[in-house]
N, C-alpha and C positions, 0 to 999 in steps of 0.2 A: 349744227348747233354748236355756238362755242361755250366751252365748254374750261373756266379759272380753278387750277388745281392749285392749293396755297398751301402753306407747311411755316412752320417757324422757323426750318431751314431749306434750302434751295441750294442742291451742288451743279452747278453748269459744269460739261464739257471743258466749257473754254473761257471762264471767266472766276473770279473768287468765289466764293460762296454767298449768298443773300439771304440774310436775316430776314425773318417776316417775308420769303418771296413769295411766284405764283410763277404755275409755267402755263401758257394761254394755249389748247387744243382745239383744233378746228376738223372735226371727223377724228380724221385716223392722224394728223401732224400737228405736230408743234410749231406755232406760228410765234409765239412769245415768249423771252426768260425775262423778268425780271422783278420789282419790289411788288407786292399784292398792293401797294399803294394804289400807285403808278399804271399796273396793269385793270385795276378798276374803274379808274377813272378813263382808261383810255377806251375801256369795251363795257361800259353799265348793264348793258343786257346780258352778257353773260351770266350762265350758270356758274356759282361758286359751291365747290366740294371742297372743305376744310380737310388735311391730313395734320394727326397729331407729331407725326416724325419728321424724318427728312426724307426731303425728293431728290434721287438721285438719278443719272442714266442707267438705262439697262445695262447688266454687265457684257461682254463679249466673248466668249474664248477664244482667243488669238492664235491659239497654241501650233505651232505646226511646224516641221524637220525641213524646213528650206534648203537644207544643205543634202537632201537626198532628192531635191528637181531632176538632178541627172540620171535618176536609177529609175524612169518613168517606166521603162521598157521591164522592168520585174513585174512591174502590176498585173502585166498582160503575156507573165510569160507562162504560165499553167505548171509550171514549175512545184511540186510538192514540197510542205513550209519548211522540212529539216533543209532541204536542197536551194527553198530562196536564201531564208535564213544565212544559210553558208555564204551563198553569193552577196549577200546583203553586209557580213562582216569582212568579207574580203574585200569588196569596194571603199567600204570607210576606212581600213585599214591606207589604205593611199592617200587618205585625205592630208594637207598641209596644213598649219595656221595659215 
């Protein structure tokens, strides 16, 4: 079922923001961003759920110490935490810009 989520504002990914949008869900994905105009006209049978806010992507947490890829072998060394720990600051201790 698809299914027109419309808001009076719309923040894409990868495009401005849209005033008056709609983002067009078909199951579980997103098949359309754009004006609730626009996307009405293009799918009439769709279900329309009004939101009073704004629609935005879900957020991500990205967060993560890339710079310790090389220290993989501490994960699995059984090592007791005062003992990685130590090992874990005298590694980055050699780190460079």
């Amino acid at each position: 079922m698809l299914t027109l989520h419309a808001a009076p504002l719309v923040l894409p990914m990868t495009a401005a923001p849209i005033a008056d949008g709609a983002i067009l869900v078909d199951q579980d994905r997103v098949t359309a961003v754009g004006t609730r105009a626009d996307l009405v006209a293009a799918h009439p049978g769709a279900r329309v759920r009004d939101w009073p806010g704004i629609l935005a992507p879900g957020l991500v947490n990205s967060h993560a110490h890339t710079q310790y890829f090389d220290f993989g072998d501490l994960a699995s060394s059984g090592l007791p935490f005062p003992e990685w720990l130590h090992q874990m600051v005298a590694r980055r201790a050699t780190f460079t810009d």
